[in-house]
C-alpha positions in Angstrom: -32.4 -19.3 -21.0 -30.9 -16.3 -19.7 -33.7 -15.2 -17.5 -33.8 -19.0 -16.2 -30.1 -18.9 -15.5 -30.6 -15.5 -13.4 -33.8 -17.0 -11.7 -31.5 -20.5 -10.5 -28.9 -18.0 -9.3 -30.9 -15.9 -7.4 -32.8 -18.8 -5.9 -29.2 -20.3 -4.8 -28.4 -17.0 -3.0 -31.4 -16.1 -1.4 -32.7 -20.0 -0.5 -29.5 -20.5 2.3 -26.0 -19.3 3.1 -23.8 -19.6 0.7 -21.3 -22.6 1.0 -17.8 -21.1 -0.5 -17.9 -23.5 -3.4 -21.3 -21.7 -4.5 -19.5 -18.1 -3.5 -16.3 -18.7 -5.7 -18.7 -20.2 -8.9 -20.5 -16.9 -8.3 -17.6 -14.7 -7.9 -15.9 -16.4 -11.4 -18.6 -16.1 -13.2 -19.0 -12.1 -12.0 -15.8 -11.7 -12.8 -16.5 -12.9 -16.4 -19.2 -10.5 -16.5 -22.4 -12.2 -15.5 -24.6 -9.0 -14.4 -26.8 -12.1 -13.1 -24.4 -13.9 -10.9 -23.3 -10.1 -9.6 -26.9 -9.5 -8.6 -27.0 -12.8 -6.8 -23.9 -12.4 -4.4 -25.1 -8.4 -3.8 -28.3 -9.7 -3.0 -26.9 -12.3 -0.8 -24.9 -10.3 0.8 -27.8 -7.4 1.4 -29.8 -10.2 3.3 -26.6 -10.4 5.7 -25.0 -13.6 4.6 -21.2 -13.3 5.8 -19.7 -14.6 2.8 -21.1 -12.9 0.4 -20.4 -10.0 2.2 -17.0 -10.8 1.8 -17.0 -11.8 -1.8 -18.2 -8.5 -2.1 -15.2 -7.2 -0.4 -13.2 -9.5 -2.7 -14.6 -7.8 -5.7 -14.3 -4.0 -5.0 -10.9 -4.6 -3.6 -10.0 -6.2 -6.9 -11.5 -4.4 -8.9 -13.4 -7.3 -10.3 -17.1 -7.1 -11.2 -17.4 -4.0 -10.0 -15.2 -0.7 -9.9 -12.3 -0.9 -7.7 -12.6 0.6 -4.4 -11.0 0.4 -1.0 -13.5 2.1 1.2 -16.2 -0.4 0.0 -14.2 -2.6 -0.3 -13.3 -2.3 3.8 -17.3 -1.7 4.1 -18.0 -5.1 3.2 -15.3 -7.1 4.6 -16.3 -5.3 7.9 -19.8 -6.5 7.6 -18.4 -9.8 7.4 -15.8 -9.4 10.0 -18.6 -8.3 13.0 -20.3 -11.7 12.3 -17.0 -13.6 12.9 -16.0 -14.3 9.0 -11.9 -14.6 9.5 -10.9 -13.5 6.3 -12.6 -10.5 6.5 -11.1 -9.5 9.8 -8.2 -10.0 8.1 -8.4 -8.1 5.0 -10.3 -5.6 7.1 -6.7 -5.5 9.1 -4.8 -4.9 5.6 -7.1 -2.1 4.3 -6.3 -0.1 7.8 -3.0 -0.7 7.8 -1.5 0.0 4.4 -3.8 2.2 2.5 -3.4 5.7 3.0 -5.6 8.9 3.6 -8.5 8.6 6.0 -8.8 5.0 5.9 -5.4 4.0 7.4 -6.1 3.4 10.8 -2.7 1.4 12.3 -4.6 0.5 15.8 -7.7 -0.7 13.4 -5.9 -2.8 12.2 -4.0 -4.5 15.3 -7.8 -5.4 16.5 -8.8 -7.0 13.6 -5.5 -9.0 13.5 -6.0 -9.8 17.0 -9.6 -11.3 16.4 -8.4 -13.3 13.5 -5.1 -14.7 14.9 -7.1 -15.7 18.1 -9.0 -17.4 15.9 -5.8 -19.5 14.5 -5.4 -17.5 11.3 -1.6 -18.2 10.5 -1.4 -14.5 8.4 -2.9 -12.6 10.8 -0.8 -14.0 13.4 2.4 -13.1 11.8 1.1 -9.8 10.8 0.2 -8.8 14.6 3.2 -10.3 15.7 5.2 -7.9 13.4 3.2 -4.8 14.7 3.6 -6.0 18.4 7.5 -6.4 17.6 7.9 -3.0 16.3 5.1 -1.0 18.1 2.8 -0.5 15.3 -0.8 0.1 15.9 -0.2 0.7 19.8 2.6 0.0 22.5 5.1 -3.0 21.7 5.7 -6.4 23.0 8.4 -8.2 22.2 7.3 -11.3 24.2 3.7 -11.4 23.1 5.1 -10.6 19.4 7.2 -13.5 19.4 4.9 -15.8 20.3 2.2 -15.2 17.5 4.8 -15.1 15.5 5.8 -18.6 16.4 2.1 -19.8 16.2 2.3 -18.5 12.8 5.4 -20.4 11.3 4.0 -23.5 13.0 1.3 -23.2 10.6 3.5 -23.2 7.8 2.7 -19.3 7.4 5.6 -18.5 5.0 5.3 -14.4 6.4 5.4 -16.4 10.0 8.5 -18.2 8.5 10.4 -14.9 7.0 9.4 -13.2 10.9 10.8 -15.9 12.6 14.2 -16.4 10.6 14.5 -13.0 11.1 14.2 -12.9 14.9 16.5 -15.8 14.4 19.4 -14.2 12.2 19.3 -10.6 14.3 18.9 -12.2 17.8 16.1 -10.3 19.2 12.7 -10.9 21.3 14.8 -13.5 22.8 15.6 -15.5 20.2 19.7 -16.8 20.1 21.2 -15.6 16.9 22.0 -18.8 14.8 21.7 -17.3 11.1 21.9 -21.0 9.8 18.8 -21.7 11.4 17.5 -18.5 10.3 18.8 -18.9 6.8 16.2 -22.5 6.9 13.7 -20.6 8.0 14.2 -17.6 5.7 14.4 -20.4 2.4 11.2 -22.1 3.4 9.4 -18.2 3.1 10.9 -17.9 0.0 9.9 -20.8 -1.4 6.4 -20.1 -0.4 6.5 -17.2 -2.5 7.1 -14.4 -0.1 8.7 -11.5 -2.0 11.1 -9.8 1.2 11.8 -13.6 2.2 13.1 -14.1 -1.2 14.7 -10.9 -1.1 16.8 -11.6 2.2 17.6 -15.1 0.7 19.0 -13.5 -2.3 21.0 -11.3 0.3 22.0 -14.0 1.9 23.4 -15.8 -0.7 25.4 -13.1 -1.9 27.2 -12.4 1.4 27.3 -16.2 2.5 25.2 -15.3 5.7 23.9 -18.7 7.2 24.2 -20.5 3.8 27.2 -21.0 1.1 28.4 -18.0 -0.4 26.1 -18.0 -4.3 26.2 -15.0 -6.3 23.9 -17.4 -9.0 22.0 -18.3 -6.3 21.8 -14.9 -5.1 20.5 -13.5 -8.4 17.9 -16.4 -9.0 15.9 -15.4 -5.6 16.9 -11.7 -6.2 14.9 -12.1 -9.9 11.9 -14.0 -8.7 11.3 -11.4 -5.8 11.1 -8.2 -8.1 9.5 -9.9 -10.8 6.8 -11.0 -7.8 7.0 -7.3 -7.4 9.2 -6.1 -4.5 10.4 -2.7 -4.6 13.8 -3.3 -2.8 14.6 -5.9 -5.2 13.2 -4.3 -8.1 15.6 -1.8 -7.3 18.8 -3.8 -6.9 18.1 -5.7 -10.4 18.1 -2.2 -12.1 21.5 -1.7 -10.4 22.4 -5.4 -11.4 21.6 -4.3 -15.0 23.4 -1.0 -14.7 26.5 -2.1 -14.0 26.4 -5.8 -15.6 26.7 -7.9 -11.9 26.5 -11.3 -11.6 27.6 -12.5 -15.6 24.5 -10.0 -16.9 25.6 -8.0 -19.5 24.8 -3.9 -18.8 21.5 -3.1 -20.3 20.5 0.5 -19.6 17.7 0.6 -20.8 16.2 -2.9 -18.5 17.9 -1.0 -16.0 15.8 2.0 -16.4 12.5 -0.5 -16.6 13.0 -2.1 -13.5 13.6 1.1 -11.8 10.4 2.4 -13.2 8.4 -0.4 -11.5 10.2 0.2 -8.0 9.6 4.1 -8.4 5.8 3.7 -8.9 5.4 1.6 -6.1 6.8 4.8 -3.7 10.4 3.8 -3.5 12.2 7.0 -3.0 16.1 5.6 -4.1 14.4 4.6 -7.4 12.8 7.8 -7.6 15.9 9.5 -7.2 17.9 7.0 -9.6 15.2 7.4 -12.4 15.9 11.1 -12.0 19.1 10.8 -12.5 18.3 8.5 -16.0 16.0 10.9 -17.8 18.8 13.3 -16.5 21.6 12.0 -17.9 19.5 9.7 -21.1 20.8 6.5 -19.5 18.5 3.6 -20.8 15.7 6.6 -21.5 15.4 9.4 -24.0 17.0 12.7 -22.0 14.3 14.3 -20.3 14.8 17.4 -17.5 11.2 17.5 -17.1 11.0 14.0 -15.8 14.0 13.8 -14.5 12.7 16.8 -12.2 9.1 15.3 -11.7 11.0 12.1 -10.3 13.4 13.9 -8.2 10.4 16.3 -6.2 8.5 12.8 -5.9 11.7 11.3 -4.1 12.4 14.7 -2.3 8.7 14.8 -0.7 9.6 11.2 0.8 12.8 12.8 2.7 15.4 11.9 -0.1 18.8 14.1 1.0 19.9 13.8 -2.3 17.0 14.7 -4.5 16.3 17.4 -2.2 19.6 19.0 -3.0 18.8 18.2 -6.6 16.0 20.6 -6.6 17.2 22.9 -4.6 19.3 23.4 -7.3 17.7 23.4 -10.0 15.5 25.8 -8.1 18.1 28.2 -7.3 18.9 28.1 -11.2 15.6 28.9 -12.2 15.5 31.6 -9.9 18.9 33.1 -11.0 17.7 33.0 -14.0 14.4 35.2 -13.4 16.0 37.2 -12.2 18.4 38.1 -14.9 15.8 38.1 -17.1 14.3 40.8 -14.7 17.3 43.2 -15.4 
C-alpha cells in the first residue's frame, strides 16, 4: 500500500502541473511527514513546475518538511518568481528585505514588489508603496508611493489599509489630515489582523485621536497586537503590567514575560528594561549576569541608556583589577 501510495503521488507530480489544490494536499501531508509526498513536490519542482517550486519555498521557509532555511528558501521562490509565479516574487521581496546578513538586499526587494504589484498583488503593493514613501530600496516617491498604496487598500489589503490611514492621520504624500478618516481606515487593518494597525488603534483609543477617548478599548487592541506578536506592543503590556494601567492589577513577573518576547524579537527598550529586571529581581530571580547580557544586546542597537549601563559596570570592573593589581 505504501509503495502504491508513493507511485499515485509521483505520477500526480510528474504527469502535469500541479493545480494548487494538488500542491497544498501535497504540502499537508509533507508536513505530516509523508517522505513520499515530499519526494513528489521536490521532484515536481526539479522538472521546473512553478508551483512546486514555490511550495518548496513554503517548506524551507517554514521549516516544514524540511529543515528551515532562508537562502533555499529564497532559492526556490526565485525559481518560481522568473516564470511569473506572484507569490513567489513576493516572498522573494520579503526574504531581501527583512532578513539579515548577505541575503538582505533592500533594492532586491523593491523589484520583486514591483513585478508582483504590477501584477495586482494587494501586499506587494502596499509593501512597495511603503519603501517608495520612505526611500527604501532606492530613491523615494511620494506620489508614485501613494498611489500603490491606494491600489492596495482598494483591494481590501489590510497593510494597504493601516498605510493609507496613516498618510491620512499624518497628512503627507498629499493626503489632507482628517484622523477620523484615518482612524476608519486604521480599524478596518486591525480588524484584518494586522499587528501595528492594531497597535495604532490601541493608541488611538487611548488618546482619543480620530475615535472616542477608550482606555478598555485601548487595551483590548493593545492585547491582541502583542499576543499576535508585535514588539512595540509587547512592550507597552509589560509596562501595562508593571505599573497595573488600565484596571490590571501589577504583575511583575507577566511584566517581565512580555518583555522577554519583545526583547528576543530585537527590541532595544525591552532589552534595556529586562536589564534592568534581572538587575533589580523585579518579576525574575536577580541576576547581574543577565541583566548585563541584556543591557550589551540593547547597547549594540544604539541604546544611550544601556550604553551608560555598561560603561559602568565596565569602569567597575576595571577599578577593581586594578586594585587587585596592587
Amino acid at each position: 500500500m505504501r509503495l502504491l501510495l508513493a507511485a499515485l503521488l509521483l505520477a500526480s507530480a510528474s504527469a502535469h502541473a500541479l493545480t494548487e489544490a494538488e500542491a497544498g494536499d501535497l504540502l499537508g501531508k509533507a508536513v505530516n511527514g509523508s517522505a513520499e509526498a515530499r519526494q513528489a513536490i521536490e521532484q515536481a519542482a526539479e522538472k521546473g513546475d512553478a508551483l512546486a517550486e514555490h511550495t518548496m519555498g513554503l517548506m524551507f521557509i517554514r521549516g516544514q518538511g524540511q529543515v528551515q532555511s532562508d537562502s533555499q528558501a529564497l532559492e526556490w521562490f526565485l525559481r518560481a518568481a522568473r516564470k511569473g509565479h506572484v507569490e513567489s516574487q513576493h516572498n522573494a521581496a520579503l526574504i531581501y528585505e527583512r532578513t539579515s546578513g548577505s541575503l538582505n538586499d533592500p533594492a532586491l526587494a523593491r523589484g520583486w514588489y514591483r513585478s508582483a504589484a504590477q501584477k495586482g498583488y494587494a501586499r506587494s503593493q502596499a509593501n512597495l508603496g511603503n519603501q517608495l514613501l520612505e526611500g527604501v530600496g532606492g530613491p523615494p516617491d511620494v506620489d508614485e508611493a501613494r498611489d500603490w498604496i491606494e491600489k492596495s487598500a482598494a483591494q481590501g489589503e489590510p497593510r494597504g489599509q493601516y498605510l493609507l490611514g496613516m498618510l491620512a492621520l499624518e497628512g503627507r504624500a498629499g493626503i489632507t489630515r482628517n484622523p477620523e478618516v484615518a482612524a476608519r481606515l486604521i480599524a478596518a487593518a486591525a480588524n484584518g489582523k494586522d499587528r501595528e494597525a492594531q497597535y495604532r488603534l490601541a493608541l488611538l483609543y487611548g488618546n482619543g485621536t480620530g475615535v472616542e477617548k477608550s482606555n478598555e478599548k485601548a487595551l483590548e487592541w493593545l492585547m491582541q497586537s502583542a499576543k499576535l506578536g508585535w514588539p512595540e506592543s509587547e512592550l507597552m503590556v509589560a509596562a501595562v503590567y508593571a505599573r497595573g494601567l488600565y484596571g490590571v492589577p501589577k504583575n511583575d513577573a507577566e511584566s517581565a514575560t512580555w518583555l522577554r518576547r519583545a526583547a528576543l524579537q530585537g527590541n532595544a527598550e525591552a532589552e534595556y528594561q529586562l536589564g534592568r529586571a534581572y538587575a533589580e529581581g523585579r518579576g525574575v530571580k536577580r541576576d547581574p549576569e543577565q541583566a548585563l547580557g541584556w543591557w550589551l544586546r540593547a547597547s549594540r542597537r544604539g541604546h544611550a541608556q544601556a550604553i551608560a549601563m555598561v560603561r559602568r559596570i565596565e569602569a567597575g570592573a576595571a577599578g577593581k583589577a586594578g586594585k587587585a593589581g596592587k
